[in-house]
LUMVEX-257289 format. One line per 5 residues: number of its first residue (from 0); for each residue x, y, z of C-alpha. Coordinates in pm, whole numbers, plus 32768, in hexadecimal, padded with zeros to 4 digits. Last residue first. Layout:
! residues N
NUM> X:Y:Z  ...
! end
This chain:
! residues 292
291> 92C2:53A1:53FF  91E9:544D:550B  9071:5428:54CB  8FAA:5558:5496  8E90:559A:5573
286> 8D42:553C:55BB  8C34:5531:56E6  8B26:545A:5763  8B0E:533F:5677  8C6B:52D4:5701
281> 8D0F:5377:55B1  8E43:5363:54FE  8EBB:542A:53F0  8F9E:53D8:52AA  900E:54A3:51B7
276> 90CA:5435:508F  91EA:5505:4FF5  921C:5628:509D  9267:5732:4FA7  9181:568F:4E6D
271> 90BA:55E2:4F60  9054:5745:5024  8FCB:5784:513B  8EC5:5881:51E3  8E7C:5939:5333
266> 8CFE:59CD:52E6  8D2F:5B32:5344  8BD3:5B93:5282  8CC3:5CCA:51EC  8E13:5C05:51F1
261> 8D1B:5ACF:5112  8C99:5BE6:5027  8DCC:5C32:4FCB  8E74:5AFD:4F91  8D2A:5AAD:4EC3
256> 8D78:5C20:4DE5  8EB0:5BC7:4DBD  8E92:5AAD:4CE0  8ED9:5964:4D4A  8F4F:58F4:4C5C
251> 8FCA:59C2:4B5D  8F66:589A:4A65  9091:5840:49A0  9100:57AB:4B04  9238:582F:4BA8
246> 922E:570C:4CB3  9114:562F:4C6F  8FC4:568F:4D71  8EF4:560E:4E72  8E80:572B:4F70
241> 8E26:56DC:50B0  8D54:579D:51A6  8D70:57C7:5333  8C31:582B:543B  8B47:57FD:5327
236> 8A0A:58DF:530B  894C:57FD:5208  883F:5932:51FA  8968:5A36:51E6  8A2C:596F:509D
231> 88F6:593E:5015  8861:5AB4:5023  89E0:5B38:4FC1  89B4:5A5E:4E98  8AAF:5951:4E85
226> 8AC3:5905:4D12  8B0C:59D1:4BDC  8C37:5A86:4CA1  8CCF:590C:4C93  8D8A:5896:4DA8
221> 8DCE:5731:4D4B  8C5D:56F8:4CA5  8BAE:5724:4E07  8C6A:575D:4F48  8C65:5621:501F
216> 8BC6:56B8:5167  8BD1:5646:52AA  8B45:5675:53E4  89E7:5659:5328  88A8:5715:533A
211> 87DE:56B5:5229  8683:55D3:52E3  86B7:56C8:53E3  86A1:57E3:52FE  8543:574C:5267
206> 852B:56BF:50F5  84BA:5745:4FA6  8502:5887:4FA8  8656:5868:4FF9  8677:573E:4F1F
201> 85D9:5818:4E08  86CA:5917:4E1C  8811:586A:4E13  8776:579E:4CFD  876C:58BD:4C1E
196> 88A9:5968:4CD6  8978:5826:4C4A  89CB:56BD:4CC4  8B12:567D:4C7B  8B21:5545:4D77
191> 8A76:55A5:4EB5  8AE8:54F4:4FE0  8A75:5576:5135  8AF8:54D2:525D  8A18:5480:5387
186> 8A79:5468:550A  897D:544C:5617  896E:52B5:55FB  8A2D:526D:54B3  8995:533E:538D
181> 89B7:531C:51E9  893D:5428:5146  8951:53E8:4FF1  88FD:54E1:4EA5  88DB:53F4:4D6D
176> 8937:54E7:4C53  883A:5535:4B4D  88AA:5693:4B63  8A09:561B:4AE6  8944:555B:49DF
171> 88BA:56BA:493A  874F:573D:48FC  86B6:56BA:4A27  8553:55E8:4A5D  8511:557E:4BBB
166> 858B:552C:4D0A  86CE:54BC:4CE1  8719:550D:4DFD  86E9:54E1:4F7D  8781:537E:4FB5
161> 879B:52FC:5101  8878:520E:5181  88A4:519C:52EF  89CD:50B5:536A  89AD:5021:54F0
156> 89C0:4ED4:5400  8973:4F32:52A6  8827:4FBE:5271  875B:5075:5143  8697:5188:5114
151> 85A5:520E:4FF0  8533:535D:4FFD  85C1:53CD:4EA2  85D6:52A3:4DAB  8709:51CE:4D8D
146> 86E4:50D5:4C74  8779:4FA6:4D1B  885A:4E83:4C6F  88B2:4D54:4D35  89C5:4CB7:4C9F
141> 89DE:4B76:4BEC  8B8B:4BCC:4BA7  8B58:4BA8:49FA  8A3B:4C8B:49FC  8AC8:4DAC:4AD4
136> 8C14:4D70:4A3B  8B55:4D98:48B5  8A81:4EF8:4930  8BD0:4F76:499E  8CA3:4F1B:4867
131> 8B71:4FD6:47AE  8B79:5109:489A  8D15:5102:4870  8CC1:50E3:470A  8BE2:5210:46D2
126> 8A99:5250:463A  89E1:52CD:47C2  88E9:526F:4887  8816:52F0:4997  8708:51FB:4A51
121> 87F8:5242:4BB1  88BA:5169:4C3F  88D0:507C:4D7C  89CE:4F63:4D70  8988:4E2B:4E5A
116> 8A41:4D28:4F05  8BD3:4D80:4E9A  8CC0:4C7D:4EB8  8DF3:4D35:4E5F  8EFB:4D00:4D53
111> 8E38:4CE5:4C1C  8D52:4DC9:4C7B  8E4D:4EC5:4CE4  8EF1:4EBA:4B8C  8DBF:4ED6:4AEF
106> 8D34:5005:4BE0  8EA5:50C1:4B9D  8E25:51AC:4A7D  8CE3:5219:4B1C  8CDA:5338:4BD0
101> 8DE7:53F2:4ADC  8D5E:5324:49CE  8C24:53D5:4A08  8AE3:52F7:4A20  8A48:5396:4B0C
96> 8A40:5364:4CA5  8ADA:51F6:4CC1  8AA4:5157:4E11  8B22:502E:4E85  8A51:4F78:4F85
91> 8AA2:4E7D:5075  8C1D:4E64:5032  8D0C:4D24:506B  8E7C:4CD3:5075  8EAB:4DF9:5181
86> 8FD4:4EDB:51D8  90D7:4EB0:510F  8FF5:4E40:4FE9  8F70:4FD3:4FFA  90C4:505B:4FBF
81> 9122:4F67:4EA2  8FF9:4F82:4DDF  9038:50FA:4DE2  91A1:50E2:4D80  912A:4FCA:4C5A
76> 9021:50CE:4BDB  90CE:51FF:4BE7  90F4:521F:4A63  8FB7:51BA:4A38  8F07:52D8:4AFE
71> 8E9C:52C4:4C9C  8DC6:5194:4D0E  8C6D:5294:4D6D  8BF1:5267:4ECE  8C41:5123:4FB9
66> 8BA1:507C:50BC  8C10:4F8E:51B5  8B9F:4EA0:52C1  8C80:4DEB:5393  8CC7:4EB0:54BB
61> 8C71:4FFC:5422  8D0E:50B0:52F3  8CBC:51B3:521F  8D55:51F6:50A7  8D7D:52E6:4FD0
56> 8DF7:5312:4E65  8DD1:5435:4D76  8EC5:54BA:4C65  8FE8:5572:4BFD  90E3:54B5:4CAB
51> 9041:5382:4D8F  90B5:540A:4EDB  8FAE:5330:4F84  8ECA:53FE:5081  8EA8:52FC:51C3
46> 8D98:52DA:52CB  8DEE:5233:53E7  8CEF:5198:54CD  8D3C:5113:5643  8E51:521A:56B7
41> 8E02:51E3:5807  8EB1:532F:58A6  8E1C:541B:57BF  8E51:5560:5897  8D23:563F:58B9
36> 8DA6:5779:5878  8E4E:586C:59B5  8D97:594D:5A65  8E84:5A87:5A4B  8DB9:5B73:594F
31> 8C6E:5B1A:596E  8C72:5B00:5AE7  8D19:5C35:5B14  8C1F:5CC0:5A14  8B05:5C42:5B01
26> 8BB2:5CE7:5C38  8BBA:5E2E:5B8F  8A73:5E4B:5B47  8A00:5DB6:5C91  8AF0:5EB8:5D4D
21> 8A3B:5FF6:5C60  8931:5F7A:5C89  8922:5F73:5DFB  89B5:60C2:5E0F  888A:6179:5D54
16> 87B3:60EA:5E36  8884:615A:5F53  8853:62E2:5E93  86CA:62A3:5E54  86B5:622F:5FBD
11> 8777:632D:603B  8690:6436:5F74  854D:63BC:5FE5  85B8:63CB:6150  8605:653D:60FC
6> 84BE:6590:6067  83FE:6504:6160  84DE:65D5:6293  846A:66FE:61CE  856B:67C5:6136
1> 85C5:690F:61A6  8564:6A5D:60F2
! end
């Protein structure tokens, strides 16, 4: 039986139809594949992961504001101090997640140092004598003492800084953890101390993706498989993570299970304790890592 001349037109135009996908899917993944990356040309911010051994410091820098996360342990204290004074004599706000000595330890030696503006902390507490050494440099330098509450923001310069946790009642001080994202134009870093999947959650819940999304992502509590919740790690969506970490810590950090789960989300990561310190630089635009 032939085909009526309706059928037939029908056919080409399923068939060129056809065609045109295909070409449009295949130009797109041309495009994916072989556009290059933005290319930070201006590097106008740099934001810097501080090989502080087993421990957290970081620190982002532009023009002449600064802010700094966590001061690193004790034992790092003068090499930390060090790295920062060679690039700045003063910081805006200093940061200092829990009172860990890890994330602690080098804030006297810092203060003493630096001229630091303002420290924002969380209400949690602990019997130790780094905290109490702490508590003493704070008095004896007149600074500026926040409580950081979820929601609140703050401004240094072309600087943004927004914390999203504590937000609540948690059962251990790494939950109690001040979680920073701090953002220059387009480009946001997420710091996260060694917050756990408690506060994991409720930040997710608690706030929109855009308000998460960050190029970067400080892995929480050095790598930790009690931290970084696949729901986290996916809702922050980071284009590169680091990892701060002592070489052949008594830890096991990071454990496997975070190196893992960074191939699977194919999140491009560092590490201090195999790099030393990281530092990227940013236009606001795009980021990359900075050649040293």
């Amino acid at each position: 039986m032939r085909k009526s001349k309706g059928y037939r037109k029908e056919k080409a135009l399923g068939i060129v139809s056809a065609v045109v996908f295909v070409i449009l899917a295949v130009l797109y993944l041309v495009d994916a594949l072989f556009t290059p990356k933005h290319k930070v040309v201006h590097a106008e911010c740099e934001i810097h992961f501080v090989d502080v051994g087993q421990g957290d410091c970081t620190m982002v820098i532009s023009d002449e504001n600064v802010i700094v996360v966590d001061c690193g342990p004790r034992e790092s204290a003068k090499d930390a101090s060090e790295y920062i004074k060679s690039y700045t004599d003063t910081i805006d706000y200093l940061v200092l997640t829990h009172p860990h000595e890890d994330h602690i330890g080098g804030a006297e030696q810092i203060l003493e140092d630096i001229s630091v503006e303002n420290v924002i902390m969380s209400d949690a507490v602990t019997d130790t004598l780094v905290f109490d050494s702490l508590l003493c440099a704070l008095d004896e330098n007149n600074v500026n003492v926040i409580e950081a509450f979820a929601g609140n923001s703050y401004a240094a310069g072309k600087l943004d800084l927004s914390i999203l946790s504590p937000a609540g009642e948690m059962t251990n001080l790494n939950d109690y953890s001040i979680v920073a994202r701090i953002s220059y134009m387009d480009v946001s870093v997420m710091v996260t101390g060694d917050v756990e999947h408690n506060s994991e959650k409720a930040i997710v819940d608690a706030f929109s993706k855009k308000d998460i999304e960050s190029e970067l992502l400080k892995v929480s509590h050095h790598g930790s498989s009690t931290s970084n919740h696949e729901s986290f790690v996916k809702a922050v969506d980071p284009e590169f993570a680091v990892i701060q970490c002592g070489e052949d810590n008594s830890y096991g950090h990071p454990h496997r299970e975070i190196i893992d789960l960074l191939n699977k989300l194919n999140i491009e990561y560092y590490r201090t304790d195999e790099e030393g310190s990281v530092v990227f630089v940013t236009d606001g635009i795009g980021v990359e890592l900075k050649d040293q």
